[in-house]
C-alpha positions in Angstrom: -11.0 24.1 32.3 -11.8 22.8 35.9 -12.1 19.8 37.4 -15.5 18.1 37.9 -16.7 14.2 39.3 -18.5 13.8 36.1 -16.4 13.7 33.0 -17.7 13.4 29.8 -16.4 11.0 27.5 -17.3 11.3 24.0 -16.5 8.2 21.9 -16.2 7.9 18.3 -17.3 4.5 17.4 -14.4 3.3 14.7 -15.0 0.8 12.0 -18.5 -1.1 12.6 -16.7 -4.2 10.9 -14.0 -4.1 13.5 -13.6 -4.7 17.0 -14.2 -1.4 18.0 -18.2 -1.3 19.0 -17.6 -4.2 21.1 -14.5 -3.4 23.3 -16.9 0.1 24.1 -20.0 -1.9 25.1 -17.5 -4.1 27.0 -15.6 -1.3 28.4 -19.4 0.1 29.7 -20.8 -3.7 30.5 -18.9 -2.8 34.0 -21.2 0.0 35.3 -18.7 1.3 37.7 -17.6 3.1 35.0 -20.3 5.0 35.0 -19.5 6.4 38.5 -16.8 8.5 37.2 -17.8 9.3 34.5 -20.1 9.8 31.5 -19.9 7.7 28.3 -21.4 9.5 25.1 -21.1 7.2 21.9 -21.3 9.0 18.7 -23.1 6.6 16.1 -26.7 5.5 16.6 -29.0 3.9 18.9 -30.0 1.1 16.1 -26.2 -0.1 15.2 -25.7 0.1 18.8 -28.6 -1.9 19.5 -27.4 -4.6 16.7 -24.1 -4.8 18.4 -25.1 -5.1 21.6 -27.5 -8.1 20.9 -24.7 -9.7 18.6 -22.5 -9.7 22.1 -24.9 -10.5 24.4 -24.0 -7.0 25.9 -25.9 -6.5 29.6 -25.2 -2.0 28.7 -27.5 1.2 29.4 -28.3 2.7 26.6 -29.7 5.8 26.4 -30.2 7.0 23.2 -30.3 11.3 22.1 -30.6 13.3 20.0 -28.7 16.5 20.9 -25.7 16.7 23.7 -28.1 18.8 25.9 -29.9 15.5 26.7 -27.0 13.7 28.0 -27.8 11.3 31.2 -25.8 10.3 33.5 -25.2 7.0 34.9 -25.8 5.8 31.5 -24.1 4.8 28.2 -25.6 7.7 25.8 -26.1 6.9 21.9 -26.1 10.6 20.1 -27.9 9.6 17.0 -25.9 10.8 14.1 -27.2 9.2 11.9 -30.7 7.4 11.8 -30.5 4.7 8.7 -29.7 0.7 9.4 -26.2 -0.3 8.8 -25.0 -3.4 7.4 -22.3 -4.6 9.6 -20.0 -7.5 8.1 -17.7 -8.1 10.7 -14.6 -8.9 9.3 -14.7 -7.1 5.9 -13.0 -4.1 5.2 -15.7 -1.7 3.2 -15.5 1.7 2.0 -19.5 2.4 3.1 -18.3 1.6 7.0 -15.4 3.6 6.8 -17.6 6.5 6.2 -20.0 5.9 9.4 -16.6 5.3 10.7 -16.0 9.2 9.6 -19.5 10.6 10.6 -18.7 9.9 14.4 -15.3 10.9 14.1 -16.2 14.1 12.8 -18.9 15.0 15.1 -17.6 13.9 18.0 -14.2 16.4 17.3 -16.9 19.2 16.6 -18.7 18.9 20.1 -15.1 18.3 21.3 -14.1 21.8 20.0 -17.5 23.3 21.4 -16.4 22.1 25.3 -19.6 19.9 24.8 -17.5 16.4 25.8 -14.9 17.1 28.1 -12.3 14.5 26.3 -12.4 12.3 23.4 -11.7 8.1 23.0 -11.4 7.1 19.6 -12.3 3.4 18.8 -9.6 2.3 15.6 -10.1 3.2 12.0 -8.9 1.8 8.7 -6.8 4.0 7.1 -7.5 2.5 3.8 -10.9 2.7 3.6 -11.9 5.9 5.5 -10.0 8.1 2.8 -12.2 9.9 0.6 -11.6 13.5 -1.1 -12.9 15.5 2.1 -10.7 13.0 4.5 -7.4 11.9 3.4 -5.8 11.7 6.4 -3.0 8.7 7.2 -5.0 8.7 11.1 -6.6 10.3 13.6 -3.7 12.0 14.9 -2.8 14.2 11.8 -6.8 14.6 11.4 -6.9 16.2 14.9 -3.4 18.8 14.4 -5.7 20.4 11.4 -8.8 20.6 13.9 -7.1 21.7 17.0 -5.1 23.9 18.7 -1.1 23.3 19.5 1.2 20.9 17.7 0.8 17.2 17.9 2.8 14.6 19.0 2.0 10.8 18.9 2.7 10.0 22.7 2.2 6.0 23.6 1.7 5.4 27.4 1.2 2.7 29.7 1.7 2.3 33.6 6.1 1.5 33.0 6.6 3.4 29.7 5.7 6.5 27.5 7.2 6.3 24.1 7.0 9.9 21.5 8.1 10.0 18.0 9.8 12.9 16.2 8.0 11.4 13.0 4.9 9.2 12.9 3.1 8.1 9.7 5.8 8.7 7.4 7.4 6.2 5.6 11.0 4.9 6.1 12.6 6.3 3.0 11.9 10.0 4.1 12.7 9.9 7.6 15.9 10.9 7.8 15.1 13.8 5.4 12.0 14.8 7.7 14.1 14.9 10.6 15.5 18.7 10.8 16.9 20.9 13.7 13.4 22.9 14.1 11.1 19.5 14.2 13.5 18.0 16.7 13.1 21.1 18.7 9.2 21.5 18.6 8.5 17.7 19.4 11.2 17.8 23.0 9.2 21.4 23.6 6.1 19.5 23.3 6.7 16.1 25.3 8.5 18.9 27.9 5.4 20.7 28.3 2.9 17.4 27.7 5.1 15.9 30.6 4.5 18.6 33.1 1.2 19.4 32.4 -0.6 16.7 31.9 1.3 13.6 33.6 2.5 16.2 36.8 6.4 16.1 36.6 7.7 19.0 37.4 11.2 17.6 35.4 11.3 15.4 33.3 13.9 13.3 32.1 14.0 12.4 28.2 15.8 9.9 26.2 16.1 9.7 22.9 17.1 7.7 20.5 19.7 7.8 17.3 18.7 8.0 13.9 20.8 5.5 12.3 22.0 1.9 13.7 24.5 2.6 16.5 23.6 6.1 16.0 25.6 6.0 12.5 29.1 5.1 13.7 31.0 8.1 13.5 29.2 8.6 9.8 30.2 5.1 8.8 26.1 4.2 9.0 25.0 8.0 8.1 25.6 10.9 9.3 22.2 12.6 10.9 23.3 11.7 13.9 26.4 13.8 14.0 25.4 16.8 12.1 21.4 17.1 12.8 21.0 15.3 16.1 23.8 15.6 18.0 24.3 19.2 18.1 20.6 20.0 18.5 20.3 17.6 21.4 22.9 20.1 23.3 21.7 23.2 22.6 17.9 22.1 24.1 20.4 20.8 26.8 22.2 24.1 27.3 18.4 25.5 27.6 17.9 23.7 30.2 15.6 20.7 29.9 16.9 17.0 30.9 17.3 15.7 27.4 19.5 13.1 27.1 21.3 10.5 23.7 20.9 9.6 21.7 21.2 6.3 22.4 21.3 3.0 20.0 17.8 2.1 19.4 18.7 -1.9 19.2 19.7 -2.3 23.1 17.8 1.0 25.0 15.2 -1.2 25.5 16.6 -4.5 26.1 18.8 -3.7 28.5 16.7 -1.7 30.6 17.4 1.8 29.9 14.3 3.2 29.4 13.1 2.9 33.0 15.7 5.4 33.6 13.7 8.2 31.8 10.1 9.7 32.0 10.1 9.6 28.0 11.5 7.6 25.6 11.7 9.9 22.0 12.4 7.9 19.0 13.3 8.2 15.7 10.5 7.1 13.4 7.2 4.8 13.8 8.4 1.7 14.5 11.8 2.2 16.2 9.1 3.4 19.2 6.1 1.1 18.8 8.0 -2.2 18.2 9.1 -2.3 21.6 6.3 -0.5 23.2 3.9 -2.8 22.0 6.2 -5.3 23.1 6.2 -4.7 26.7 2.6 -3.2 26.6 0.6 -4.4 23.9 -3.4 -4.5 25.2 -2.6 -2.3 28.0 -1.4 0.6 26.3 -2.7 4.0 24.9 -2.0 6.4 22.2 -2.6 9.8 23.3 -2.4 13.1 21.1 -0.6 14.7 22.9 0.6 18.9 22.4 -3.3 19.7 21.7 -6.0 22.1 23.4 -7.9 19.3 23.5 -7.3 15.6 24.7 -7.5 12.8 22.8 -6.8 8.6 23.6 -7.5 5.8 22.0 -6.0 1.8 22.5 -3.1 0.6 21.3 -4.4 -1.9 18.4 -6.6 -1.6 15.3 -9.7 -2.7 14.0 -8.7 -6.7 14.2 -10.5 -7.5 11.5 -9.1 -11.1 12.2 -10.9 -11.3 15.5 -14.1 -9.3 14.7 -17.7 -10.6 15.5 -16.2 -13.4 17.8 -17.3 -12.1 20.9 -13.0 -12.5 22.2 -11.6 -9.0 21.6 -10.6 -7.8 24.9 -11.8 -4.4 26.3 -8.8 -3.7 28.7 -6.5 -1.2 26.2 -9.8 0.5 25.4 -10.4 1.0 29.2 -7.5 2.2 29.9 -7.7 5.0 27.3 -11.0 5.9 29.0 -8.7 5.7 32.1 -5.9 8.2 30.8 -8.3 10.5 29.3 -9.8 11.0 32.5 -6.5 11.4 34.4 -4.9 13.4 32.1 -8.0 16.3 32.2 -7.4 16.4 35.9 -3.9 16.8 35.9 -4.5 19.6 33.2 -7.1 21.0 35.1 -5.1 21.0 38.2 -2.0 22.5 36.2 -4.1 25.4 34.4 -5.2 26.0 38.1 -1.5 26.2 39.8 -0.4 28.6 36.5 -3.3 31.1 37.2 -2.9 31.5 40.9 0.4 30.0 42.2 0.5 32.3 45.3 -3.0 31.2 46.2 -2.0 27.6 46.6 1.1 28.2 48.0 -1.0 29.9 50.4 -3.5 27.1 50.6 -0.9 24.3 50.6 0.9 26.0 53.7 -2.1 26.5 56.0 -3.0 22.7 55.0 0.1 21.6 56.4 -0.4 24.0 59.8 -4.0 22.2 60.2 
């Protein structure tokens, strides 16, 4: 991987009856984007078309029909399929959750090929998209069969990164999920995601208990004691700045977490309650722990607000935003790991100059 002006950023287009074709066309309405980058949409050029007259979208679309035709300074339509859709804005429908698969699918397959340089997912709805070939809870575990590495639901925004040891799971079998070895994998992961693709060299992580108050000496369950606890200072003892747990209810509250360069918590919504909190329509989730990156913003479809013309493009930007960074940093990284004496070397007579 090396770095380059133009990065291509393949988008998968989400649920047509959601917000998520409109905050891309938004997102591309401002063609400075298009300075920086590349835009390739995978859907069609007629739904595109539909949505962008529904909006009143001012957006250059270009549409292809294979990613060798790609131009640049323009918002490319790969056509994958060619048929009209009927977009109800609003409804949740099993028939758009499988365009909603089509671009998903293809866009990870040119993804995997190097053909797109990162990938921006518009939102999904995991009810309707499942189906006996996808039955996936989200993206994320959808892209940890696909790719390389092991995955790790990573939320960022410009004050605060939040992980999760476990993601879509559901309440009752968290505790039971959490074990010695996952703990272990996920630190390893945000470690490595940390200094590879965000550039500190090391970082500080906090994470957070299990249980309220992190059980109370057992009196609120014990997994904090026997599971957390010790495994929290033997990744110390390795080495790594890991640091907790601490009591989920005040970390946040109080101000804790600007202390850290990660905040790891528990389960699903012990992180994304207060992320979303402090950075809801700013943030993005990245996939992070892969060979390939992935972003996408920090809502769903809004089926609430769909076809109103009010959704706001700014969380969806900002994935396009992080996506970008991160492949630089990586690229920069696998460039530092493969020749460290060369730019030491090129770093020191820089400095003579």
């Amino acid at each position: 991987m090396s770095k380059k002006d133009k990065i291509i950023v393949g988008i998968s287009i989400g649920d047509l009856n959601g917000i998520g074709s409109e905050i891309v066309l938004k997102t591309f309405q401002d063609t400075r984007m298009l300075e920086f980058c590349t835009p390739v949409i995978f859907a069609s050029v007629k739904t595109i078309s539909f949505v962008k007259k529904t909006f009143e979208l001012d957006v250059p679309v270009y549409g292809i029909d294979s990613l060798n035709k790609i131009a640049h300074k323009k918002v490319n339509v790969l056509n994958v399929w060619k048929e009209q859709v009927d977009i109800s804005f609003g409804e949740e429908n099993k028939a758009i959750g499988a365009y909603a698969i089509q671009s998903l699918e293809a866009a990870v397959a040119a993804l995997k090929k190097e053909e797109i340089d990162v990938l921006v997912t518009a939102p999904i709805n995991k009810s309707n998209v499942q189906s006996e070939s996808f039955n996936f809870p989200g993206h994320t575990d959808y892209l940890a069969k696909e790719l390389e590495g092991e995955s790790l639901m990573l939320m960022v925004s410009n004050s605060l990164r939040v992980g999760l040891l476990t993601d879509h799971v559901a309440v009752k079998d968290v505790s039971a999920t959490i074990t010695r070895e996952l703990i272990e994998k996920k630190i390893n992961t945000i470690h490595k995601t940390l200094i590879q693709d965000f550039g500190i060299p090391k970082p500080k992580i906090a994470v957070l208990g299990i249980n309220p108050h992190n059980g109370d000496n057992g009196v609120i369950g014990t997994e904090d004691d026997t599971v957390l606890i010790p495994t929290l200072t033997n990744i110390r003892n390795n080495g790594k700045l890991v640091f907790g747990p601490y009591a989920a209810d005040s970390f946040f509250g109080s101000g804790n977490y600007k202390n850290f360069d990660v905040i790891i918590a528990s389960y699903h919504d012990q992180g994304l309650i207060p992320f979303k909190t402090l950075s809801f329509g700013t943030g993005v989730n990245f996939t992070a722990g892969l060979n390939r990156i992935r972003t996408s913003p920090d809502h769903g479809t809004a089926f609430d607000v769909a076809g109103k013309n009010v959704a706001n493009p700014e969380s969806f930007q900002q994935a396009v935003y992080t996506a970008i960074d991160i492949r630089n940093s990586r690229a920069e990284y696998e460039e530092i790991s493969a020749n460290p004496l060369q730019v030491n070397r090129k770093k020191a007579f820089s400095k003579k100059s």
